[in-house]
N, C-alpha and C positions, 0 to 999 in steps of 0.2 A: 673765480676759483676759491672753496674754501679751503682757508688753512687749518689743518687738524693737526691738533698739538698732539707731542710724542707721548710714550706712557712716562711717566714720572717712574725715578730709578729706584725713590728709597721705598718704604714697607707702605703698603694700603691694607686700610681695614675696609670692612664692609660685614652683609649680613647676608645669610643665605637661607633662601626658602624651599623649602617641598608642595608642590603640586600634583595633581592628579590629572589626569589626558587618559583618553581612550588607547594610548598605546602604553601607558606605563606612569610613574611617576617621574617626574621631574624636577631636577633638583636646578636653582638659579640662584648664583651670588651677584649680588650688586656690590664695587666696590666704588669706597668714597676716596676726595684727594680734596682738601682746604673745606669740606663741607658740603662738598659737590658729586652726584654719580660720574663717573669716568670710565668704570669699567663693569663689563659684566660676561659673565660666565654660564653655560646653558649647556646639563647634560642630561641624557634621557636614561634611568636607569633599565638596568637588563633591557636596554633597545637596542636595535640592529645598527649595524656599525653604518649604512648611508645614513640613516635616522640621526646620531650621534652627531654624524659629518654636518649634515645641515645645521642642525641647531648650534653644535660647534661653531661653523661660521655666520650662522645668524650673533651669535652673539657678540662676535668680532666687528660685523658690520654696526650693532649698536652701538659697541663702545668706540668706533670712529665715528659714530654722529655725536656722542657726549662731547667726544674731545673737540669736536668741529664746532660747536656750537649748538649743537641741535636739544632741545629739551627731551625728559624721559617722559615729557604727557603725549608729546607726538609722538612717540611709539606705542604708546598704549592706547593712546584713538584709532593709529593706524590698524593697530590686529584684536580689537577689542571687537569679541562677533563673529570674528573668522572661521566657518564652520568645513568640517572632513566628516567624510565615511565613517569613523569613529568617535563616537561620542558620550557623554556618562551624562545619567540625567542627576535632578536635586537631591534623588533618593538614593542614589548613589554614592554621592558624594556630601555626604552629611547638609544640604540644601544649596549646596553651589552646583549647578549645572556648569559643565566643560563641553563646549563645541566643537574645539580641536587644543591639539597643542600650542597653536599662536592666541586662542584666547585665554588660555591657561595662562600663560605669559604676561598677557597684558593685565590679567585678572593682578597677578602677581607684583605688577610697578605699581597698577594702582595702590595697593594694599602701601608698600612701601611708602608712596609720596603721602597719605593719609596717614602715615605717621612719623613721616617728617614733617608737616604742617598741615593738621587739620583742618583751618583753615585759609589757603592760601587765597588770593586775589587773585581772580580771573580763573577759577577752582577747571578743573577739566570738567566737561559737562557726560556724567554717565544716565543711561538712558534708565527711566525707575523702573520699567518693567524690562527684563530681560527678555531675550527670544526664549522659548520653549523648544525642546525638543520635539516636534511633531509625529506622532505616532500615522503609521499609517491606517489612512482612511478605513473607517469600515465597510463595507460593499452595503451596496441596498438591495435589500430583502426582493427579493422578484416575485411581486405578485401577479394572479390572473387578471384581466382585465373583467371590470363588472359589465357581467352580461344586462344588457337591456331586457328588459320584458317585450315579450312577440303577444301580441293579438291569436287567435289561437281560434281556427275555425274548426270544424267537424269536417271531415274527410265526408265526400259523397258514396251513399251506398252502392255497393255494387249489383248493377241488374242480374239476374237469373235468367241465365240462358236458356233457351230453350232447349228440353230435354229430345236429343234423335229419337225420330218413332219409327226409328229404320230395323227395332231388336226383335220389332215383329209381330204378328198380324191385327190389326186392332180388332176387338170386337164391339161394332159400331152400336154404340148406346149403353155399353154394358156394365153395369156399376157394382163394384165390390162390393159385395155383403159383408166381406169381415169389416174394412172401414170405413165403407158410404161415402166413399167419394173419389178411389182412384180406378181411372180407367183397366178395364181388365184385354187383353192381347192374348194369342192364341199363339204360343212356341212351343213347334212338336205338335205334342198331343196333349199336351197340357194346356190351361188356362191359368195366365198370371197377371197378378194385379202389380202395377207398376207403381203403386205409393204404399202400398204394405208389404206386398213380396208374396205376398198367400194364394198358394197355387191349387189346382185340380186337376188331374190328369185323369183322361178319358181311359 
């Protein structure tokens, strides 16, 4: 079981910062006791009061791990990254992307320990390239499929049926004088030639 020391009765100082989160700013005091974090305070301004709640007791819960023993790098490893539905990218936020309110936070102790001792031993290890905010995909362009080239023959001609000589009577041998060469048929009393049309009627 750890023992977690009580708050200390007389006055603590400390320093308090402003953040930015995709729900609002957020304001965190960190207070000190002989030179040491001990307590800290986490409110979400114009946020909803379960918003409020949480962070509220988030902050209660860190300041019982300062007093327990627990260092403030371990809570800024722990929510350092931590990403929600709401988030502000670099450009937003004058180049500091926020992935949620618990990165925002831990963005915030970091700030702090870096300038209580820039450089401490056994320093917390931040990763150099932050995550980005990833934009959604852009779709890919749906193209036709490239048609192959077809070999490409010539369609066969179609035969010429033969013309019924049922329209009526041939006249056996008989060859059109208008154009020298269609058979002339006898319909009626006329004579007509069945490749020009050029008729005589008796």
């Amino acid at each position: 079981m750890v023992d977690v020391l009580s708050r200390p009765d007389e006055e603590l100082h400390g320093v308090t910062y402003k953040t930015k989160c995709g729900c609002g700013s957020i304001y965190i005091t960190i207070n000190e006791y002989q030179g040491k974090p001990v307590e800290v305070f986490i409110n979400l301004g114009k946020g909803g009061i379960c918003a409020n709640v949480m962070l509220g007791a988030m902050g209660r819960d860190i300041s019982h791990g300062l007093r327990g023993g627990v260092p403030l790098e371990e809570f800024s490893r722990t929510h350092f990254g931590s990403r929600c539905d709401s988030q502000i990218t670099s450009i937003q936020n004058k180049g500091k992307p926020m992935f949620s309110c618990l990165d925002a936070i831990a963005k915030v102790f970091i700030e702090y320990l870096k300038k209580r001792n820039p450089n401490p031993p056994g320093a917390i290890i931040i990763p150099m390239n932050e995550p980005t905010i990833q934009s959604s995909p852009k779709p890919t362009p749906i193209t036709s499929p490239e048609l192959q080239p077809k070999s490409y023959t010539e369609p066969p001609k179609p035969t010429e049926e033969p013309k019924p000589q049922s329209e009526g009577v041939r006249m056996g041998g008989k060859i059109c004088g208008n154009c020298g060469g269609g058979p002339i048929v006898r319909e009626g009393s006329c004579e007509v030639c069945k490749s020009c049309g050029d008729s005589k009627c008796l």
